[in-house]
C-alpha positions in Angstrom: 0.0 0.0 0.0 1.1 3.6 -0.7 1.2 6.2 1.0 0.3 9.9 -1.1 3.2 12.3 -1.4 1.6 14.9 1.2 1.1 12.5 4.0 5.2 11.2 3.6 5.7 14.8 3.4 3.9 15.9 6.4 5.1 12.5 8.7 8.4 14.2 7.8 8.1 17.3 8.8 6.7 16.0 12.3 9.4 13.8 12.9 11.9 16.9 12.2 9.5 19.1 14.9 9.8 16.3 17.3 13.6 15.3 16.9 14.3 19.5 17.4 11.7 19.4 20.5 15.1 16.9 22.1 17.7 19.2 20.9 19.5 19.9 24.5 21.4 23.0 24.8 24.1 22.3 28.0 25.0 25.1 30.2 27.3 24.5 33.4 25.6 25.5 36.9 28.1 27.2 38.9 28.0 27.0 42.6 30.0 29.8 44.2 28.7 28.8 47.7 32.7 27.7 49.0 33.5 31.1 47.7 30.9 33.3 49.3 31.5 31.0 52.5 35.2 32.0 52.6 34.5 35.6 52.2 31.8 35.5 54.5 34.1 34.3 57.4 36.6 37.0 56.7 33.7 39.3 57.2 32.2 37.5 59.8 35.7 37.5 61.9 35.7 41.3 62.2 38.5 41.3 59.3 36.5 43.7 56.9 33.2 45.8 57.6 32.0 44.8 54.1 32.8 43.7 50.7 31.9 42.8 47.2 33.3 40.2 44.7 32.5 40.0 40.6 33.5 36.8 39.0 33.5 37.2 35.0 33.6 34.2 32.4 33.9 34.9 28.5 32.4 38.0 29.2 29.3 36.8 30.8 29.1 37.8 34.8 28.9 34.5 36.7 29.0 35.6 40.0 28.4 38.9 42.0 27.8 38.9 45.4 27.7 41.9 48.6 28.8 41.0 51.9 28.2 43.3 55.0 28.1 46.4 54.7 29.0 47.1 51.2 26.3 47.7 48.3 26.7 48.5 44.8 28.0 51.7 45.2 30.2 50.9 47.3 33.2 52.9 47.5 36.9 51.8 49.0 40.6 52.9 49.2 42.2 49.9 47.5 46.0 50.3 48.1 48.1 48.6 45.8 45.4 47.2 43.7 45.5 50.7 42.2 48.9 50.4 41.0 47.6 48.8 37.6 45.4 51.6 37.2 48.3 54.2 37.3 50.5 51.8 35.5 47.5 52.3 32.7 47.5 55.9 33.2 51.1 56.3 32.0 50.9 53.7 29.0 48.2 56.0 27.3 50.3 58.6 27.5 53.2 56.6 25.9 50.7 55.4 23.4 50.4 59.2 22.6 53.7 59.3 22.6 54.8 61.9 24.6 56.7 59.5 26.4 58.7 56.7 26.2 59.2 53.1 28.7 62.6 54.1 28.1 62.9 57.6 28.9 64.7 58.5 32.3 64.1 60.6 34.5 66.0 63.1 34.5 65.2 63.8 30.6 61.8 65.3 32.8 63.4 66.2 35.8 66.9 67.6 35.6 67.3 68.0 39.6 67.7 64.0 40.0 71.3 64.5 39.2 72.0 61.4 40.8 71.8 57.8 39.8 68.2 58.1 40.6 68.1 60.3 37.2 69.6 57.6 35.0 66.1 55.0 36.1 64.2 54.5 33.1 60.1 54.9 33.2 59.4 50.7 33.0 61.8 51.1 35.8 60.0 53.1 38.2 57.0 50.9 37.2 58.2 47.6 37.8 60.1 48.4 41.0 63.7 48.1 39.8 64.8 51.7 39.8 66.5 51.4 42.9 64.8 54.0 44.8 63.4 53.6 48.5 60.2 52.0 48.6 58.8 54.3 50.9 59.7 57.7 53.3 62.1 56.5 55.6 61.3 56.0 59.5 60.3 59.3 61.2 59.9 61.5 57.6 56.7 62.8 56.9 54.4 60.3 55.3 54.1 60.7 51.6 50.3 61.2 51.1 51.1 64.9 49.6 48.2 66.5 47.4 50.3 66.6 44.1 53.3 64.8 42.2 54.8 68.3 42.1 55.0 68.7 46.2 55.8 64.0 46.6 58.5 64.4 44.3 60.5 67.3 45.5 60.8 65.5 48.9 61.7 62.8 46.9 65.3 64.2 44.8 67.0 64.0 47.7 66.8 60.5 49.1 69.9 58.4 48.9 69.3 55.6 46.3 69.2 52.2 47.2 70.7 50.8 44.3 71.5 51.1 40.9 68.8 51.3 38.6 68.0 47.9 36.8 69.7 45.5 39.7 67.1 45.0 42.5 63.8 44.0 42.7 62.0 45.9 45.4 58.4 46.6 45.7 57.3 50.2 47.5 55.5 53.0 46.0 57.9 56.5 45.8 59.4 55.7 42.5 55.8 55.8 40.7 55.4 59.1 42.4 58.0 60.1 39.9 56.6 58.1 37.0 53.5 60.1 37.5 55.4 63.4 37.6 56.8 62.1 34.7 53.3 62.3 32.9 52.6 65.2 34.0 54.9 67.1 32.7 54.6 65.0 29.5 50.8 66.3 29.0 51.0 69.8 30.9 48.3 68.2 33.2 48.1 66.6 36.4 47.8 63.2 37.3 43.9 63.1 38.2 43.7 64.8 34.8 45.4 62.7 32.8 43.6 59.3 34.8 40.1 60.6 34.2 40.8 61.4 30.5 42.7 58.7 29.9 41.3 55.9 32.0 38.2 56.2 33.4 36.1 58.5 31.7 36.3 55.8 28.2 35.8 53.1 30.9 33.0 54.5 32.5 34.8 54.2 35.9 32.4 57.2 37.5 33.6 56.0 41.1 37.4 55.9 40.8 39.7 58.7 41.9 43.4 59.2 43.3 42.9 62.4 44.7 42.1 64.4 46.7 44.3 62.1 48.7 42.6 61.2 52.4 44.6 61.7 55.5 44.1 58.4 57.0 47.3 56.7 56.9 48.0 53.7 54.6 46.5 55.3 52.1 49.4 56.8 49.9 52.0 57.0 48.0 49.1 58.4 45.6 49.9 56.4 42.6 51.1 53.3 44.4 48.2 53.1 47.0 46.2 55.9 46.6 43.4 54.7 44.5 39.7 54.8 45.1 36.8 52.7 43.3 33.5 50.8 42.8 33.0 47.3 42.0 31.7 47.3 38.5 34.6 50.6 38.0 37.2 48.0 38.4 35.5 45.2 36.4 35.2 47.7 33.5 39.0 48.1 33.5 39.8 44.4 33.7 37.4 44.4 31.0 39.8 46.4 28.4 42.8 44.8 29.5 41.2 41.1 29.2 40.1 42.4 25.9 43.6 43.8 24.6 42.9 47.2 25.4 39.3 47.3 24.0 36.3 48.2 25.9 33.0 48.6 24.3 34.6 48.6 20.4 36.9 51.2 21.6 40.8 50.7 21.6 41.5 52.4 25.1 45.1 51.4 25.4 47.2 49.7 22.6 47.6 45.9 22.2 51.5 46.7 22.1 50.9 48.9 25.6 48.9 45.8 26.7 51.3 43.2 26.0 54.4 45.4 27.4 52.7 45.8 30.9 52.5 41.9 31.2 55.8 41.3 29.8 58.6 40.3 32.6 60.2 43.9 33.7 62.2 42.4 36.4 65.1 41.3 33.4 68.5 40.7 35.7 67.3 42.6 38.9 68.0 40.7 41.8 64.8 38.9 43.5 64.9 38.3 46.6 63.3 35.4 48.3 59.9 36.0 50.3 58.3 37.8 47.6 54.2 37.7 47.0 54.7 35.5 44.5 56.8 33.1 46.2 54.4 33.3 48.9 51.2 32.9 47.4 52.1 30.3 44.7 55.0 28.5 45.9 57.3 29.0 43.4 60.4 31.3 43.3 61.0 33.0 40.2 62.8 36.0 38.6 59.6 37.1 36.0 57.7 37.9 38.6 56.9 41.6 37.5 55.6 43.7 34.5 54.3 47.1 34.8 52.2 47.8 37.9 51.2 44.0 37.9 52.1 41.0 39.3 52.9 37.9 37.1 51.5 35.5 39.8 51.8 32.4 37.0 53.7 32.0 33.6 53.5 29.4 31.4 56.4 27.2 30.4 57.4 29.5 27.3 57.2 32.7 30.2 53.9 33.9 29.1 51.6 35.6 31.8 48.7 32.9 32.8 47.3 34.8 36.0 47.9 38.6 36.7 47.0 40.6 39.9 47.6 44.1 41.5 46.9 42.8 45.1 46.6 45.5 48.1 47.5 45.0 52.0 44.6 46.5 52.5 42.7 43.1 51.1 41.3 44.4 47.6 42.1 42.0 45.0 41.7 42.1 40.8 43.2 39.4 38.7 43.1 38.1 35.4 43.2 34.5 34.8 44.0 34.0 31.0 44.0 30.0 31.3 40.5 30.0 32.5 39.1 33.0 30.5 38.0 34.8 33.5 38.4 38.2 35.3 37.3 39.0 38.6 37.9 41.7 41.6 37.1 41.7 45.4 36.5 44.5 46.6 37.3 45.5 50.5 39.5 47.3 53.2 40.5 46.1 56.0 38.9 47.0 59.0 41.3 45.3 61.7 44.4 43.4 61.8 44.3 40.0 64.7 44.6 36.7 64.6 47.4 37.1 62.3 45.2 37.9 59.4 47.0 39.0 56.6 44.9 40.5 53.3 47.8 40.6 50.6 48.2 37.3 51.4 44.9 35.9 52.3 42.8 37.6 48.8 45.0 35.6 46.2 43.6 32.2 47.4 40.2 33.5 45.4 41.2 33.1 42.0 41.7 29.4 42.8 38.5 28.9 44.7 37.1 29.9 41.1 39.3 27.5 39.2 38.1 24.7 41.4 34.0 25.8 40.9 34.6 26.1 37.4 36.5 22.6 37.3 33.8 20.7 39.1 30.8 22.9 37.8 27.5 20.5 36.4 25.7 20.8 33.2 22.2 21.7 33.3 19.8 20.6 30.2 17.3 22.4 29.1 15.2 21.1 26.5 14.3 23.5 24.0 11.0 23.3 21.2 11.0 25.3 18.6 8.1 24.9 15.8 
């Protein structure tokens, strides 16, 4: 017996609708509950008054969570998570270029007639110009209200060693980096960071200055930063993206590439640095410009990057996993041997391990 044409036609078409009715489309479930518990017992042990955490995956938010006291608009001093910020600052204005990674010092500022004048810009970034790290012992505490005023008490300092031969992280020698810019531009360094940085980034939170009084809070580039939650994440944004943030090139892909890149060359690294620390591995490329190369791959590429702050504020970019994130916080007290710069890096792992043993969910989707 045969069937007409139509009715093979139309059993066909049926069988199609029904076989796309079990087309499954597989997303994985994230369960961020070991990394919300963590944070909650930091803020639960008196350690911060508040804080906030973003998780980003392929550009898709996968986790954002408030704790305490904090809310969305949420402002905090993050210390030396603002380093990559200012490190930022200065590469659009060597994207301009009106300066140079290789420029010293004193092509800007002829008083440093010492061999603190010969240090080179990625120098004074990457903490191997051989300046003091901060004011010594008894000095007035450098949380001055411009570069112009940090710097001069600055030119006199003894050096602590030649440029280019010592790793040693500390703050004064972006002080002059930033003076640097200034005097690149003819505007100061707020100026330049708003223009520059977050204005195109929409970072409507952020600030360095006015610089607050309380102490812990300076030198101004190196720990004088101030932001939101979703400020930061919009500036891990571009740099995940190559310098790109809404279809807009905000920094160069060069610029990008050279602030990851191992600044530390032949300096001297001595043992007990974060990295060593927090990862348990003693390396020499342990730097780029105002970043920290927390892992490399085996050719010495940059895996996970950080700017991590005593003060507990933590961004990082994990490059293996395709994700970004930033917790947001400032300490509130220090007991029980608590320790933030060394406590905040254990998140970007607690997120590898959700992501690792994350579950599908399947959805069953009909479409006529």
């Amino acid at each position: 017996m045969r069937f007409p044409f139509y009715i093979l036609s139309l059993s066909l078409i049926l069988s199609c609708q029904f076989a796309w009715a079990q087309q499954v489309i597989v997303k994985p479930v994230y369960d961020f509950s070991r990394l919300d518990i963590k944070i909650t017992s930091w803020v639960d042990s008196g350690y911060y008054k508040g804080a906030s955490v973003i998780v980003v995956k392929n550009g898709q938010v996968i986790h954002q969570k408030y704790f305490g006291s904090f809310t969305p608009d949420a402002v905090a001093y993050i210390a030396s998570a603002g380093k990559w910020l200012a490190a930022a600052t200065i590469a659009a204005v060597v994207d301009e270029g009106k300066l140079s990674w290789d420029d010293q010092v004193n092509k800007w500022l002829p008083e440093f007639k010492d061999v603190k004048g010969k240090a080179t810009l990625r120098q004074l970034l990457s903490h191997t110009a051989g300046y003091p790290d901060y004011q010594s012992a008894g000095s007035h505490v450098d949380n001055y209200q411009t570069l112009k005023e940090s710097v001069a008490h600055i030119v006199d300092l003894p050096a602590d060693t030649l440029p280019g031969t010592k790793f040693k992280y500390g703050g004064l020698a972006m002080q002059v980096a930033g003076r640097m810019a200034e005097l690149a531009t003819g505007k100061d360094w707020e100026t330049i960071f708003q223009e520059k940085i977050a204005q195109p980034l929409k970072m409507k939170l952020t600030h360095f200055t006015p610089v607050s009084d309380v102490d812990g809070q300076s030198p101004m580039l190196g720990g004088g930063a101030r932001t939101g939650l979703q400020d930061y994440a919009n500036f891990l944004n571009m740099i995940s993206h190559d310098g790109m943030f809404e279809g807009k090139y905000i920094l160069s892909e060069k610029s990008i590439q050279e602030m990851q890149a191992n600044q530390v060359g032949e300096a001297k690294v001595s043992p007990g640095e974060f990295v060593e620390k927090v990862r348990a591995t003693f390396r020499r490329d342990i730097y780029g410009l105002g970043e920290w190369r927390e892992e490399v791959d085996n050719k010495g590429n940059p895996v996970l990057i950080s700017s991590p702050s005593w003060a507990g504020a933590y961004p990082w970019i994990d490059k293996k996993y395709h994700v970004y994130g930033f917790f947001l916080a400032r300490v509130a007290e220090m007991k029980n041997g608590f320790n933030p710069f060394l406590s905040s890096p254990v998140l970007p792992l607690l997120v590898r391990n959700i992501l690792e043993t994350s579950s599908p969910t399947i959805r069953h989707q009909h479409k006529p």
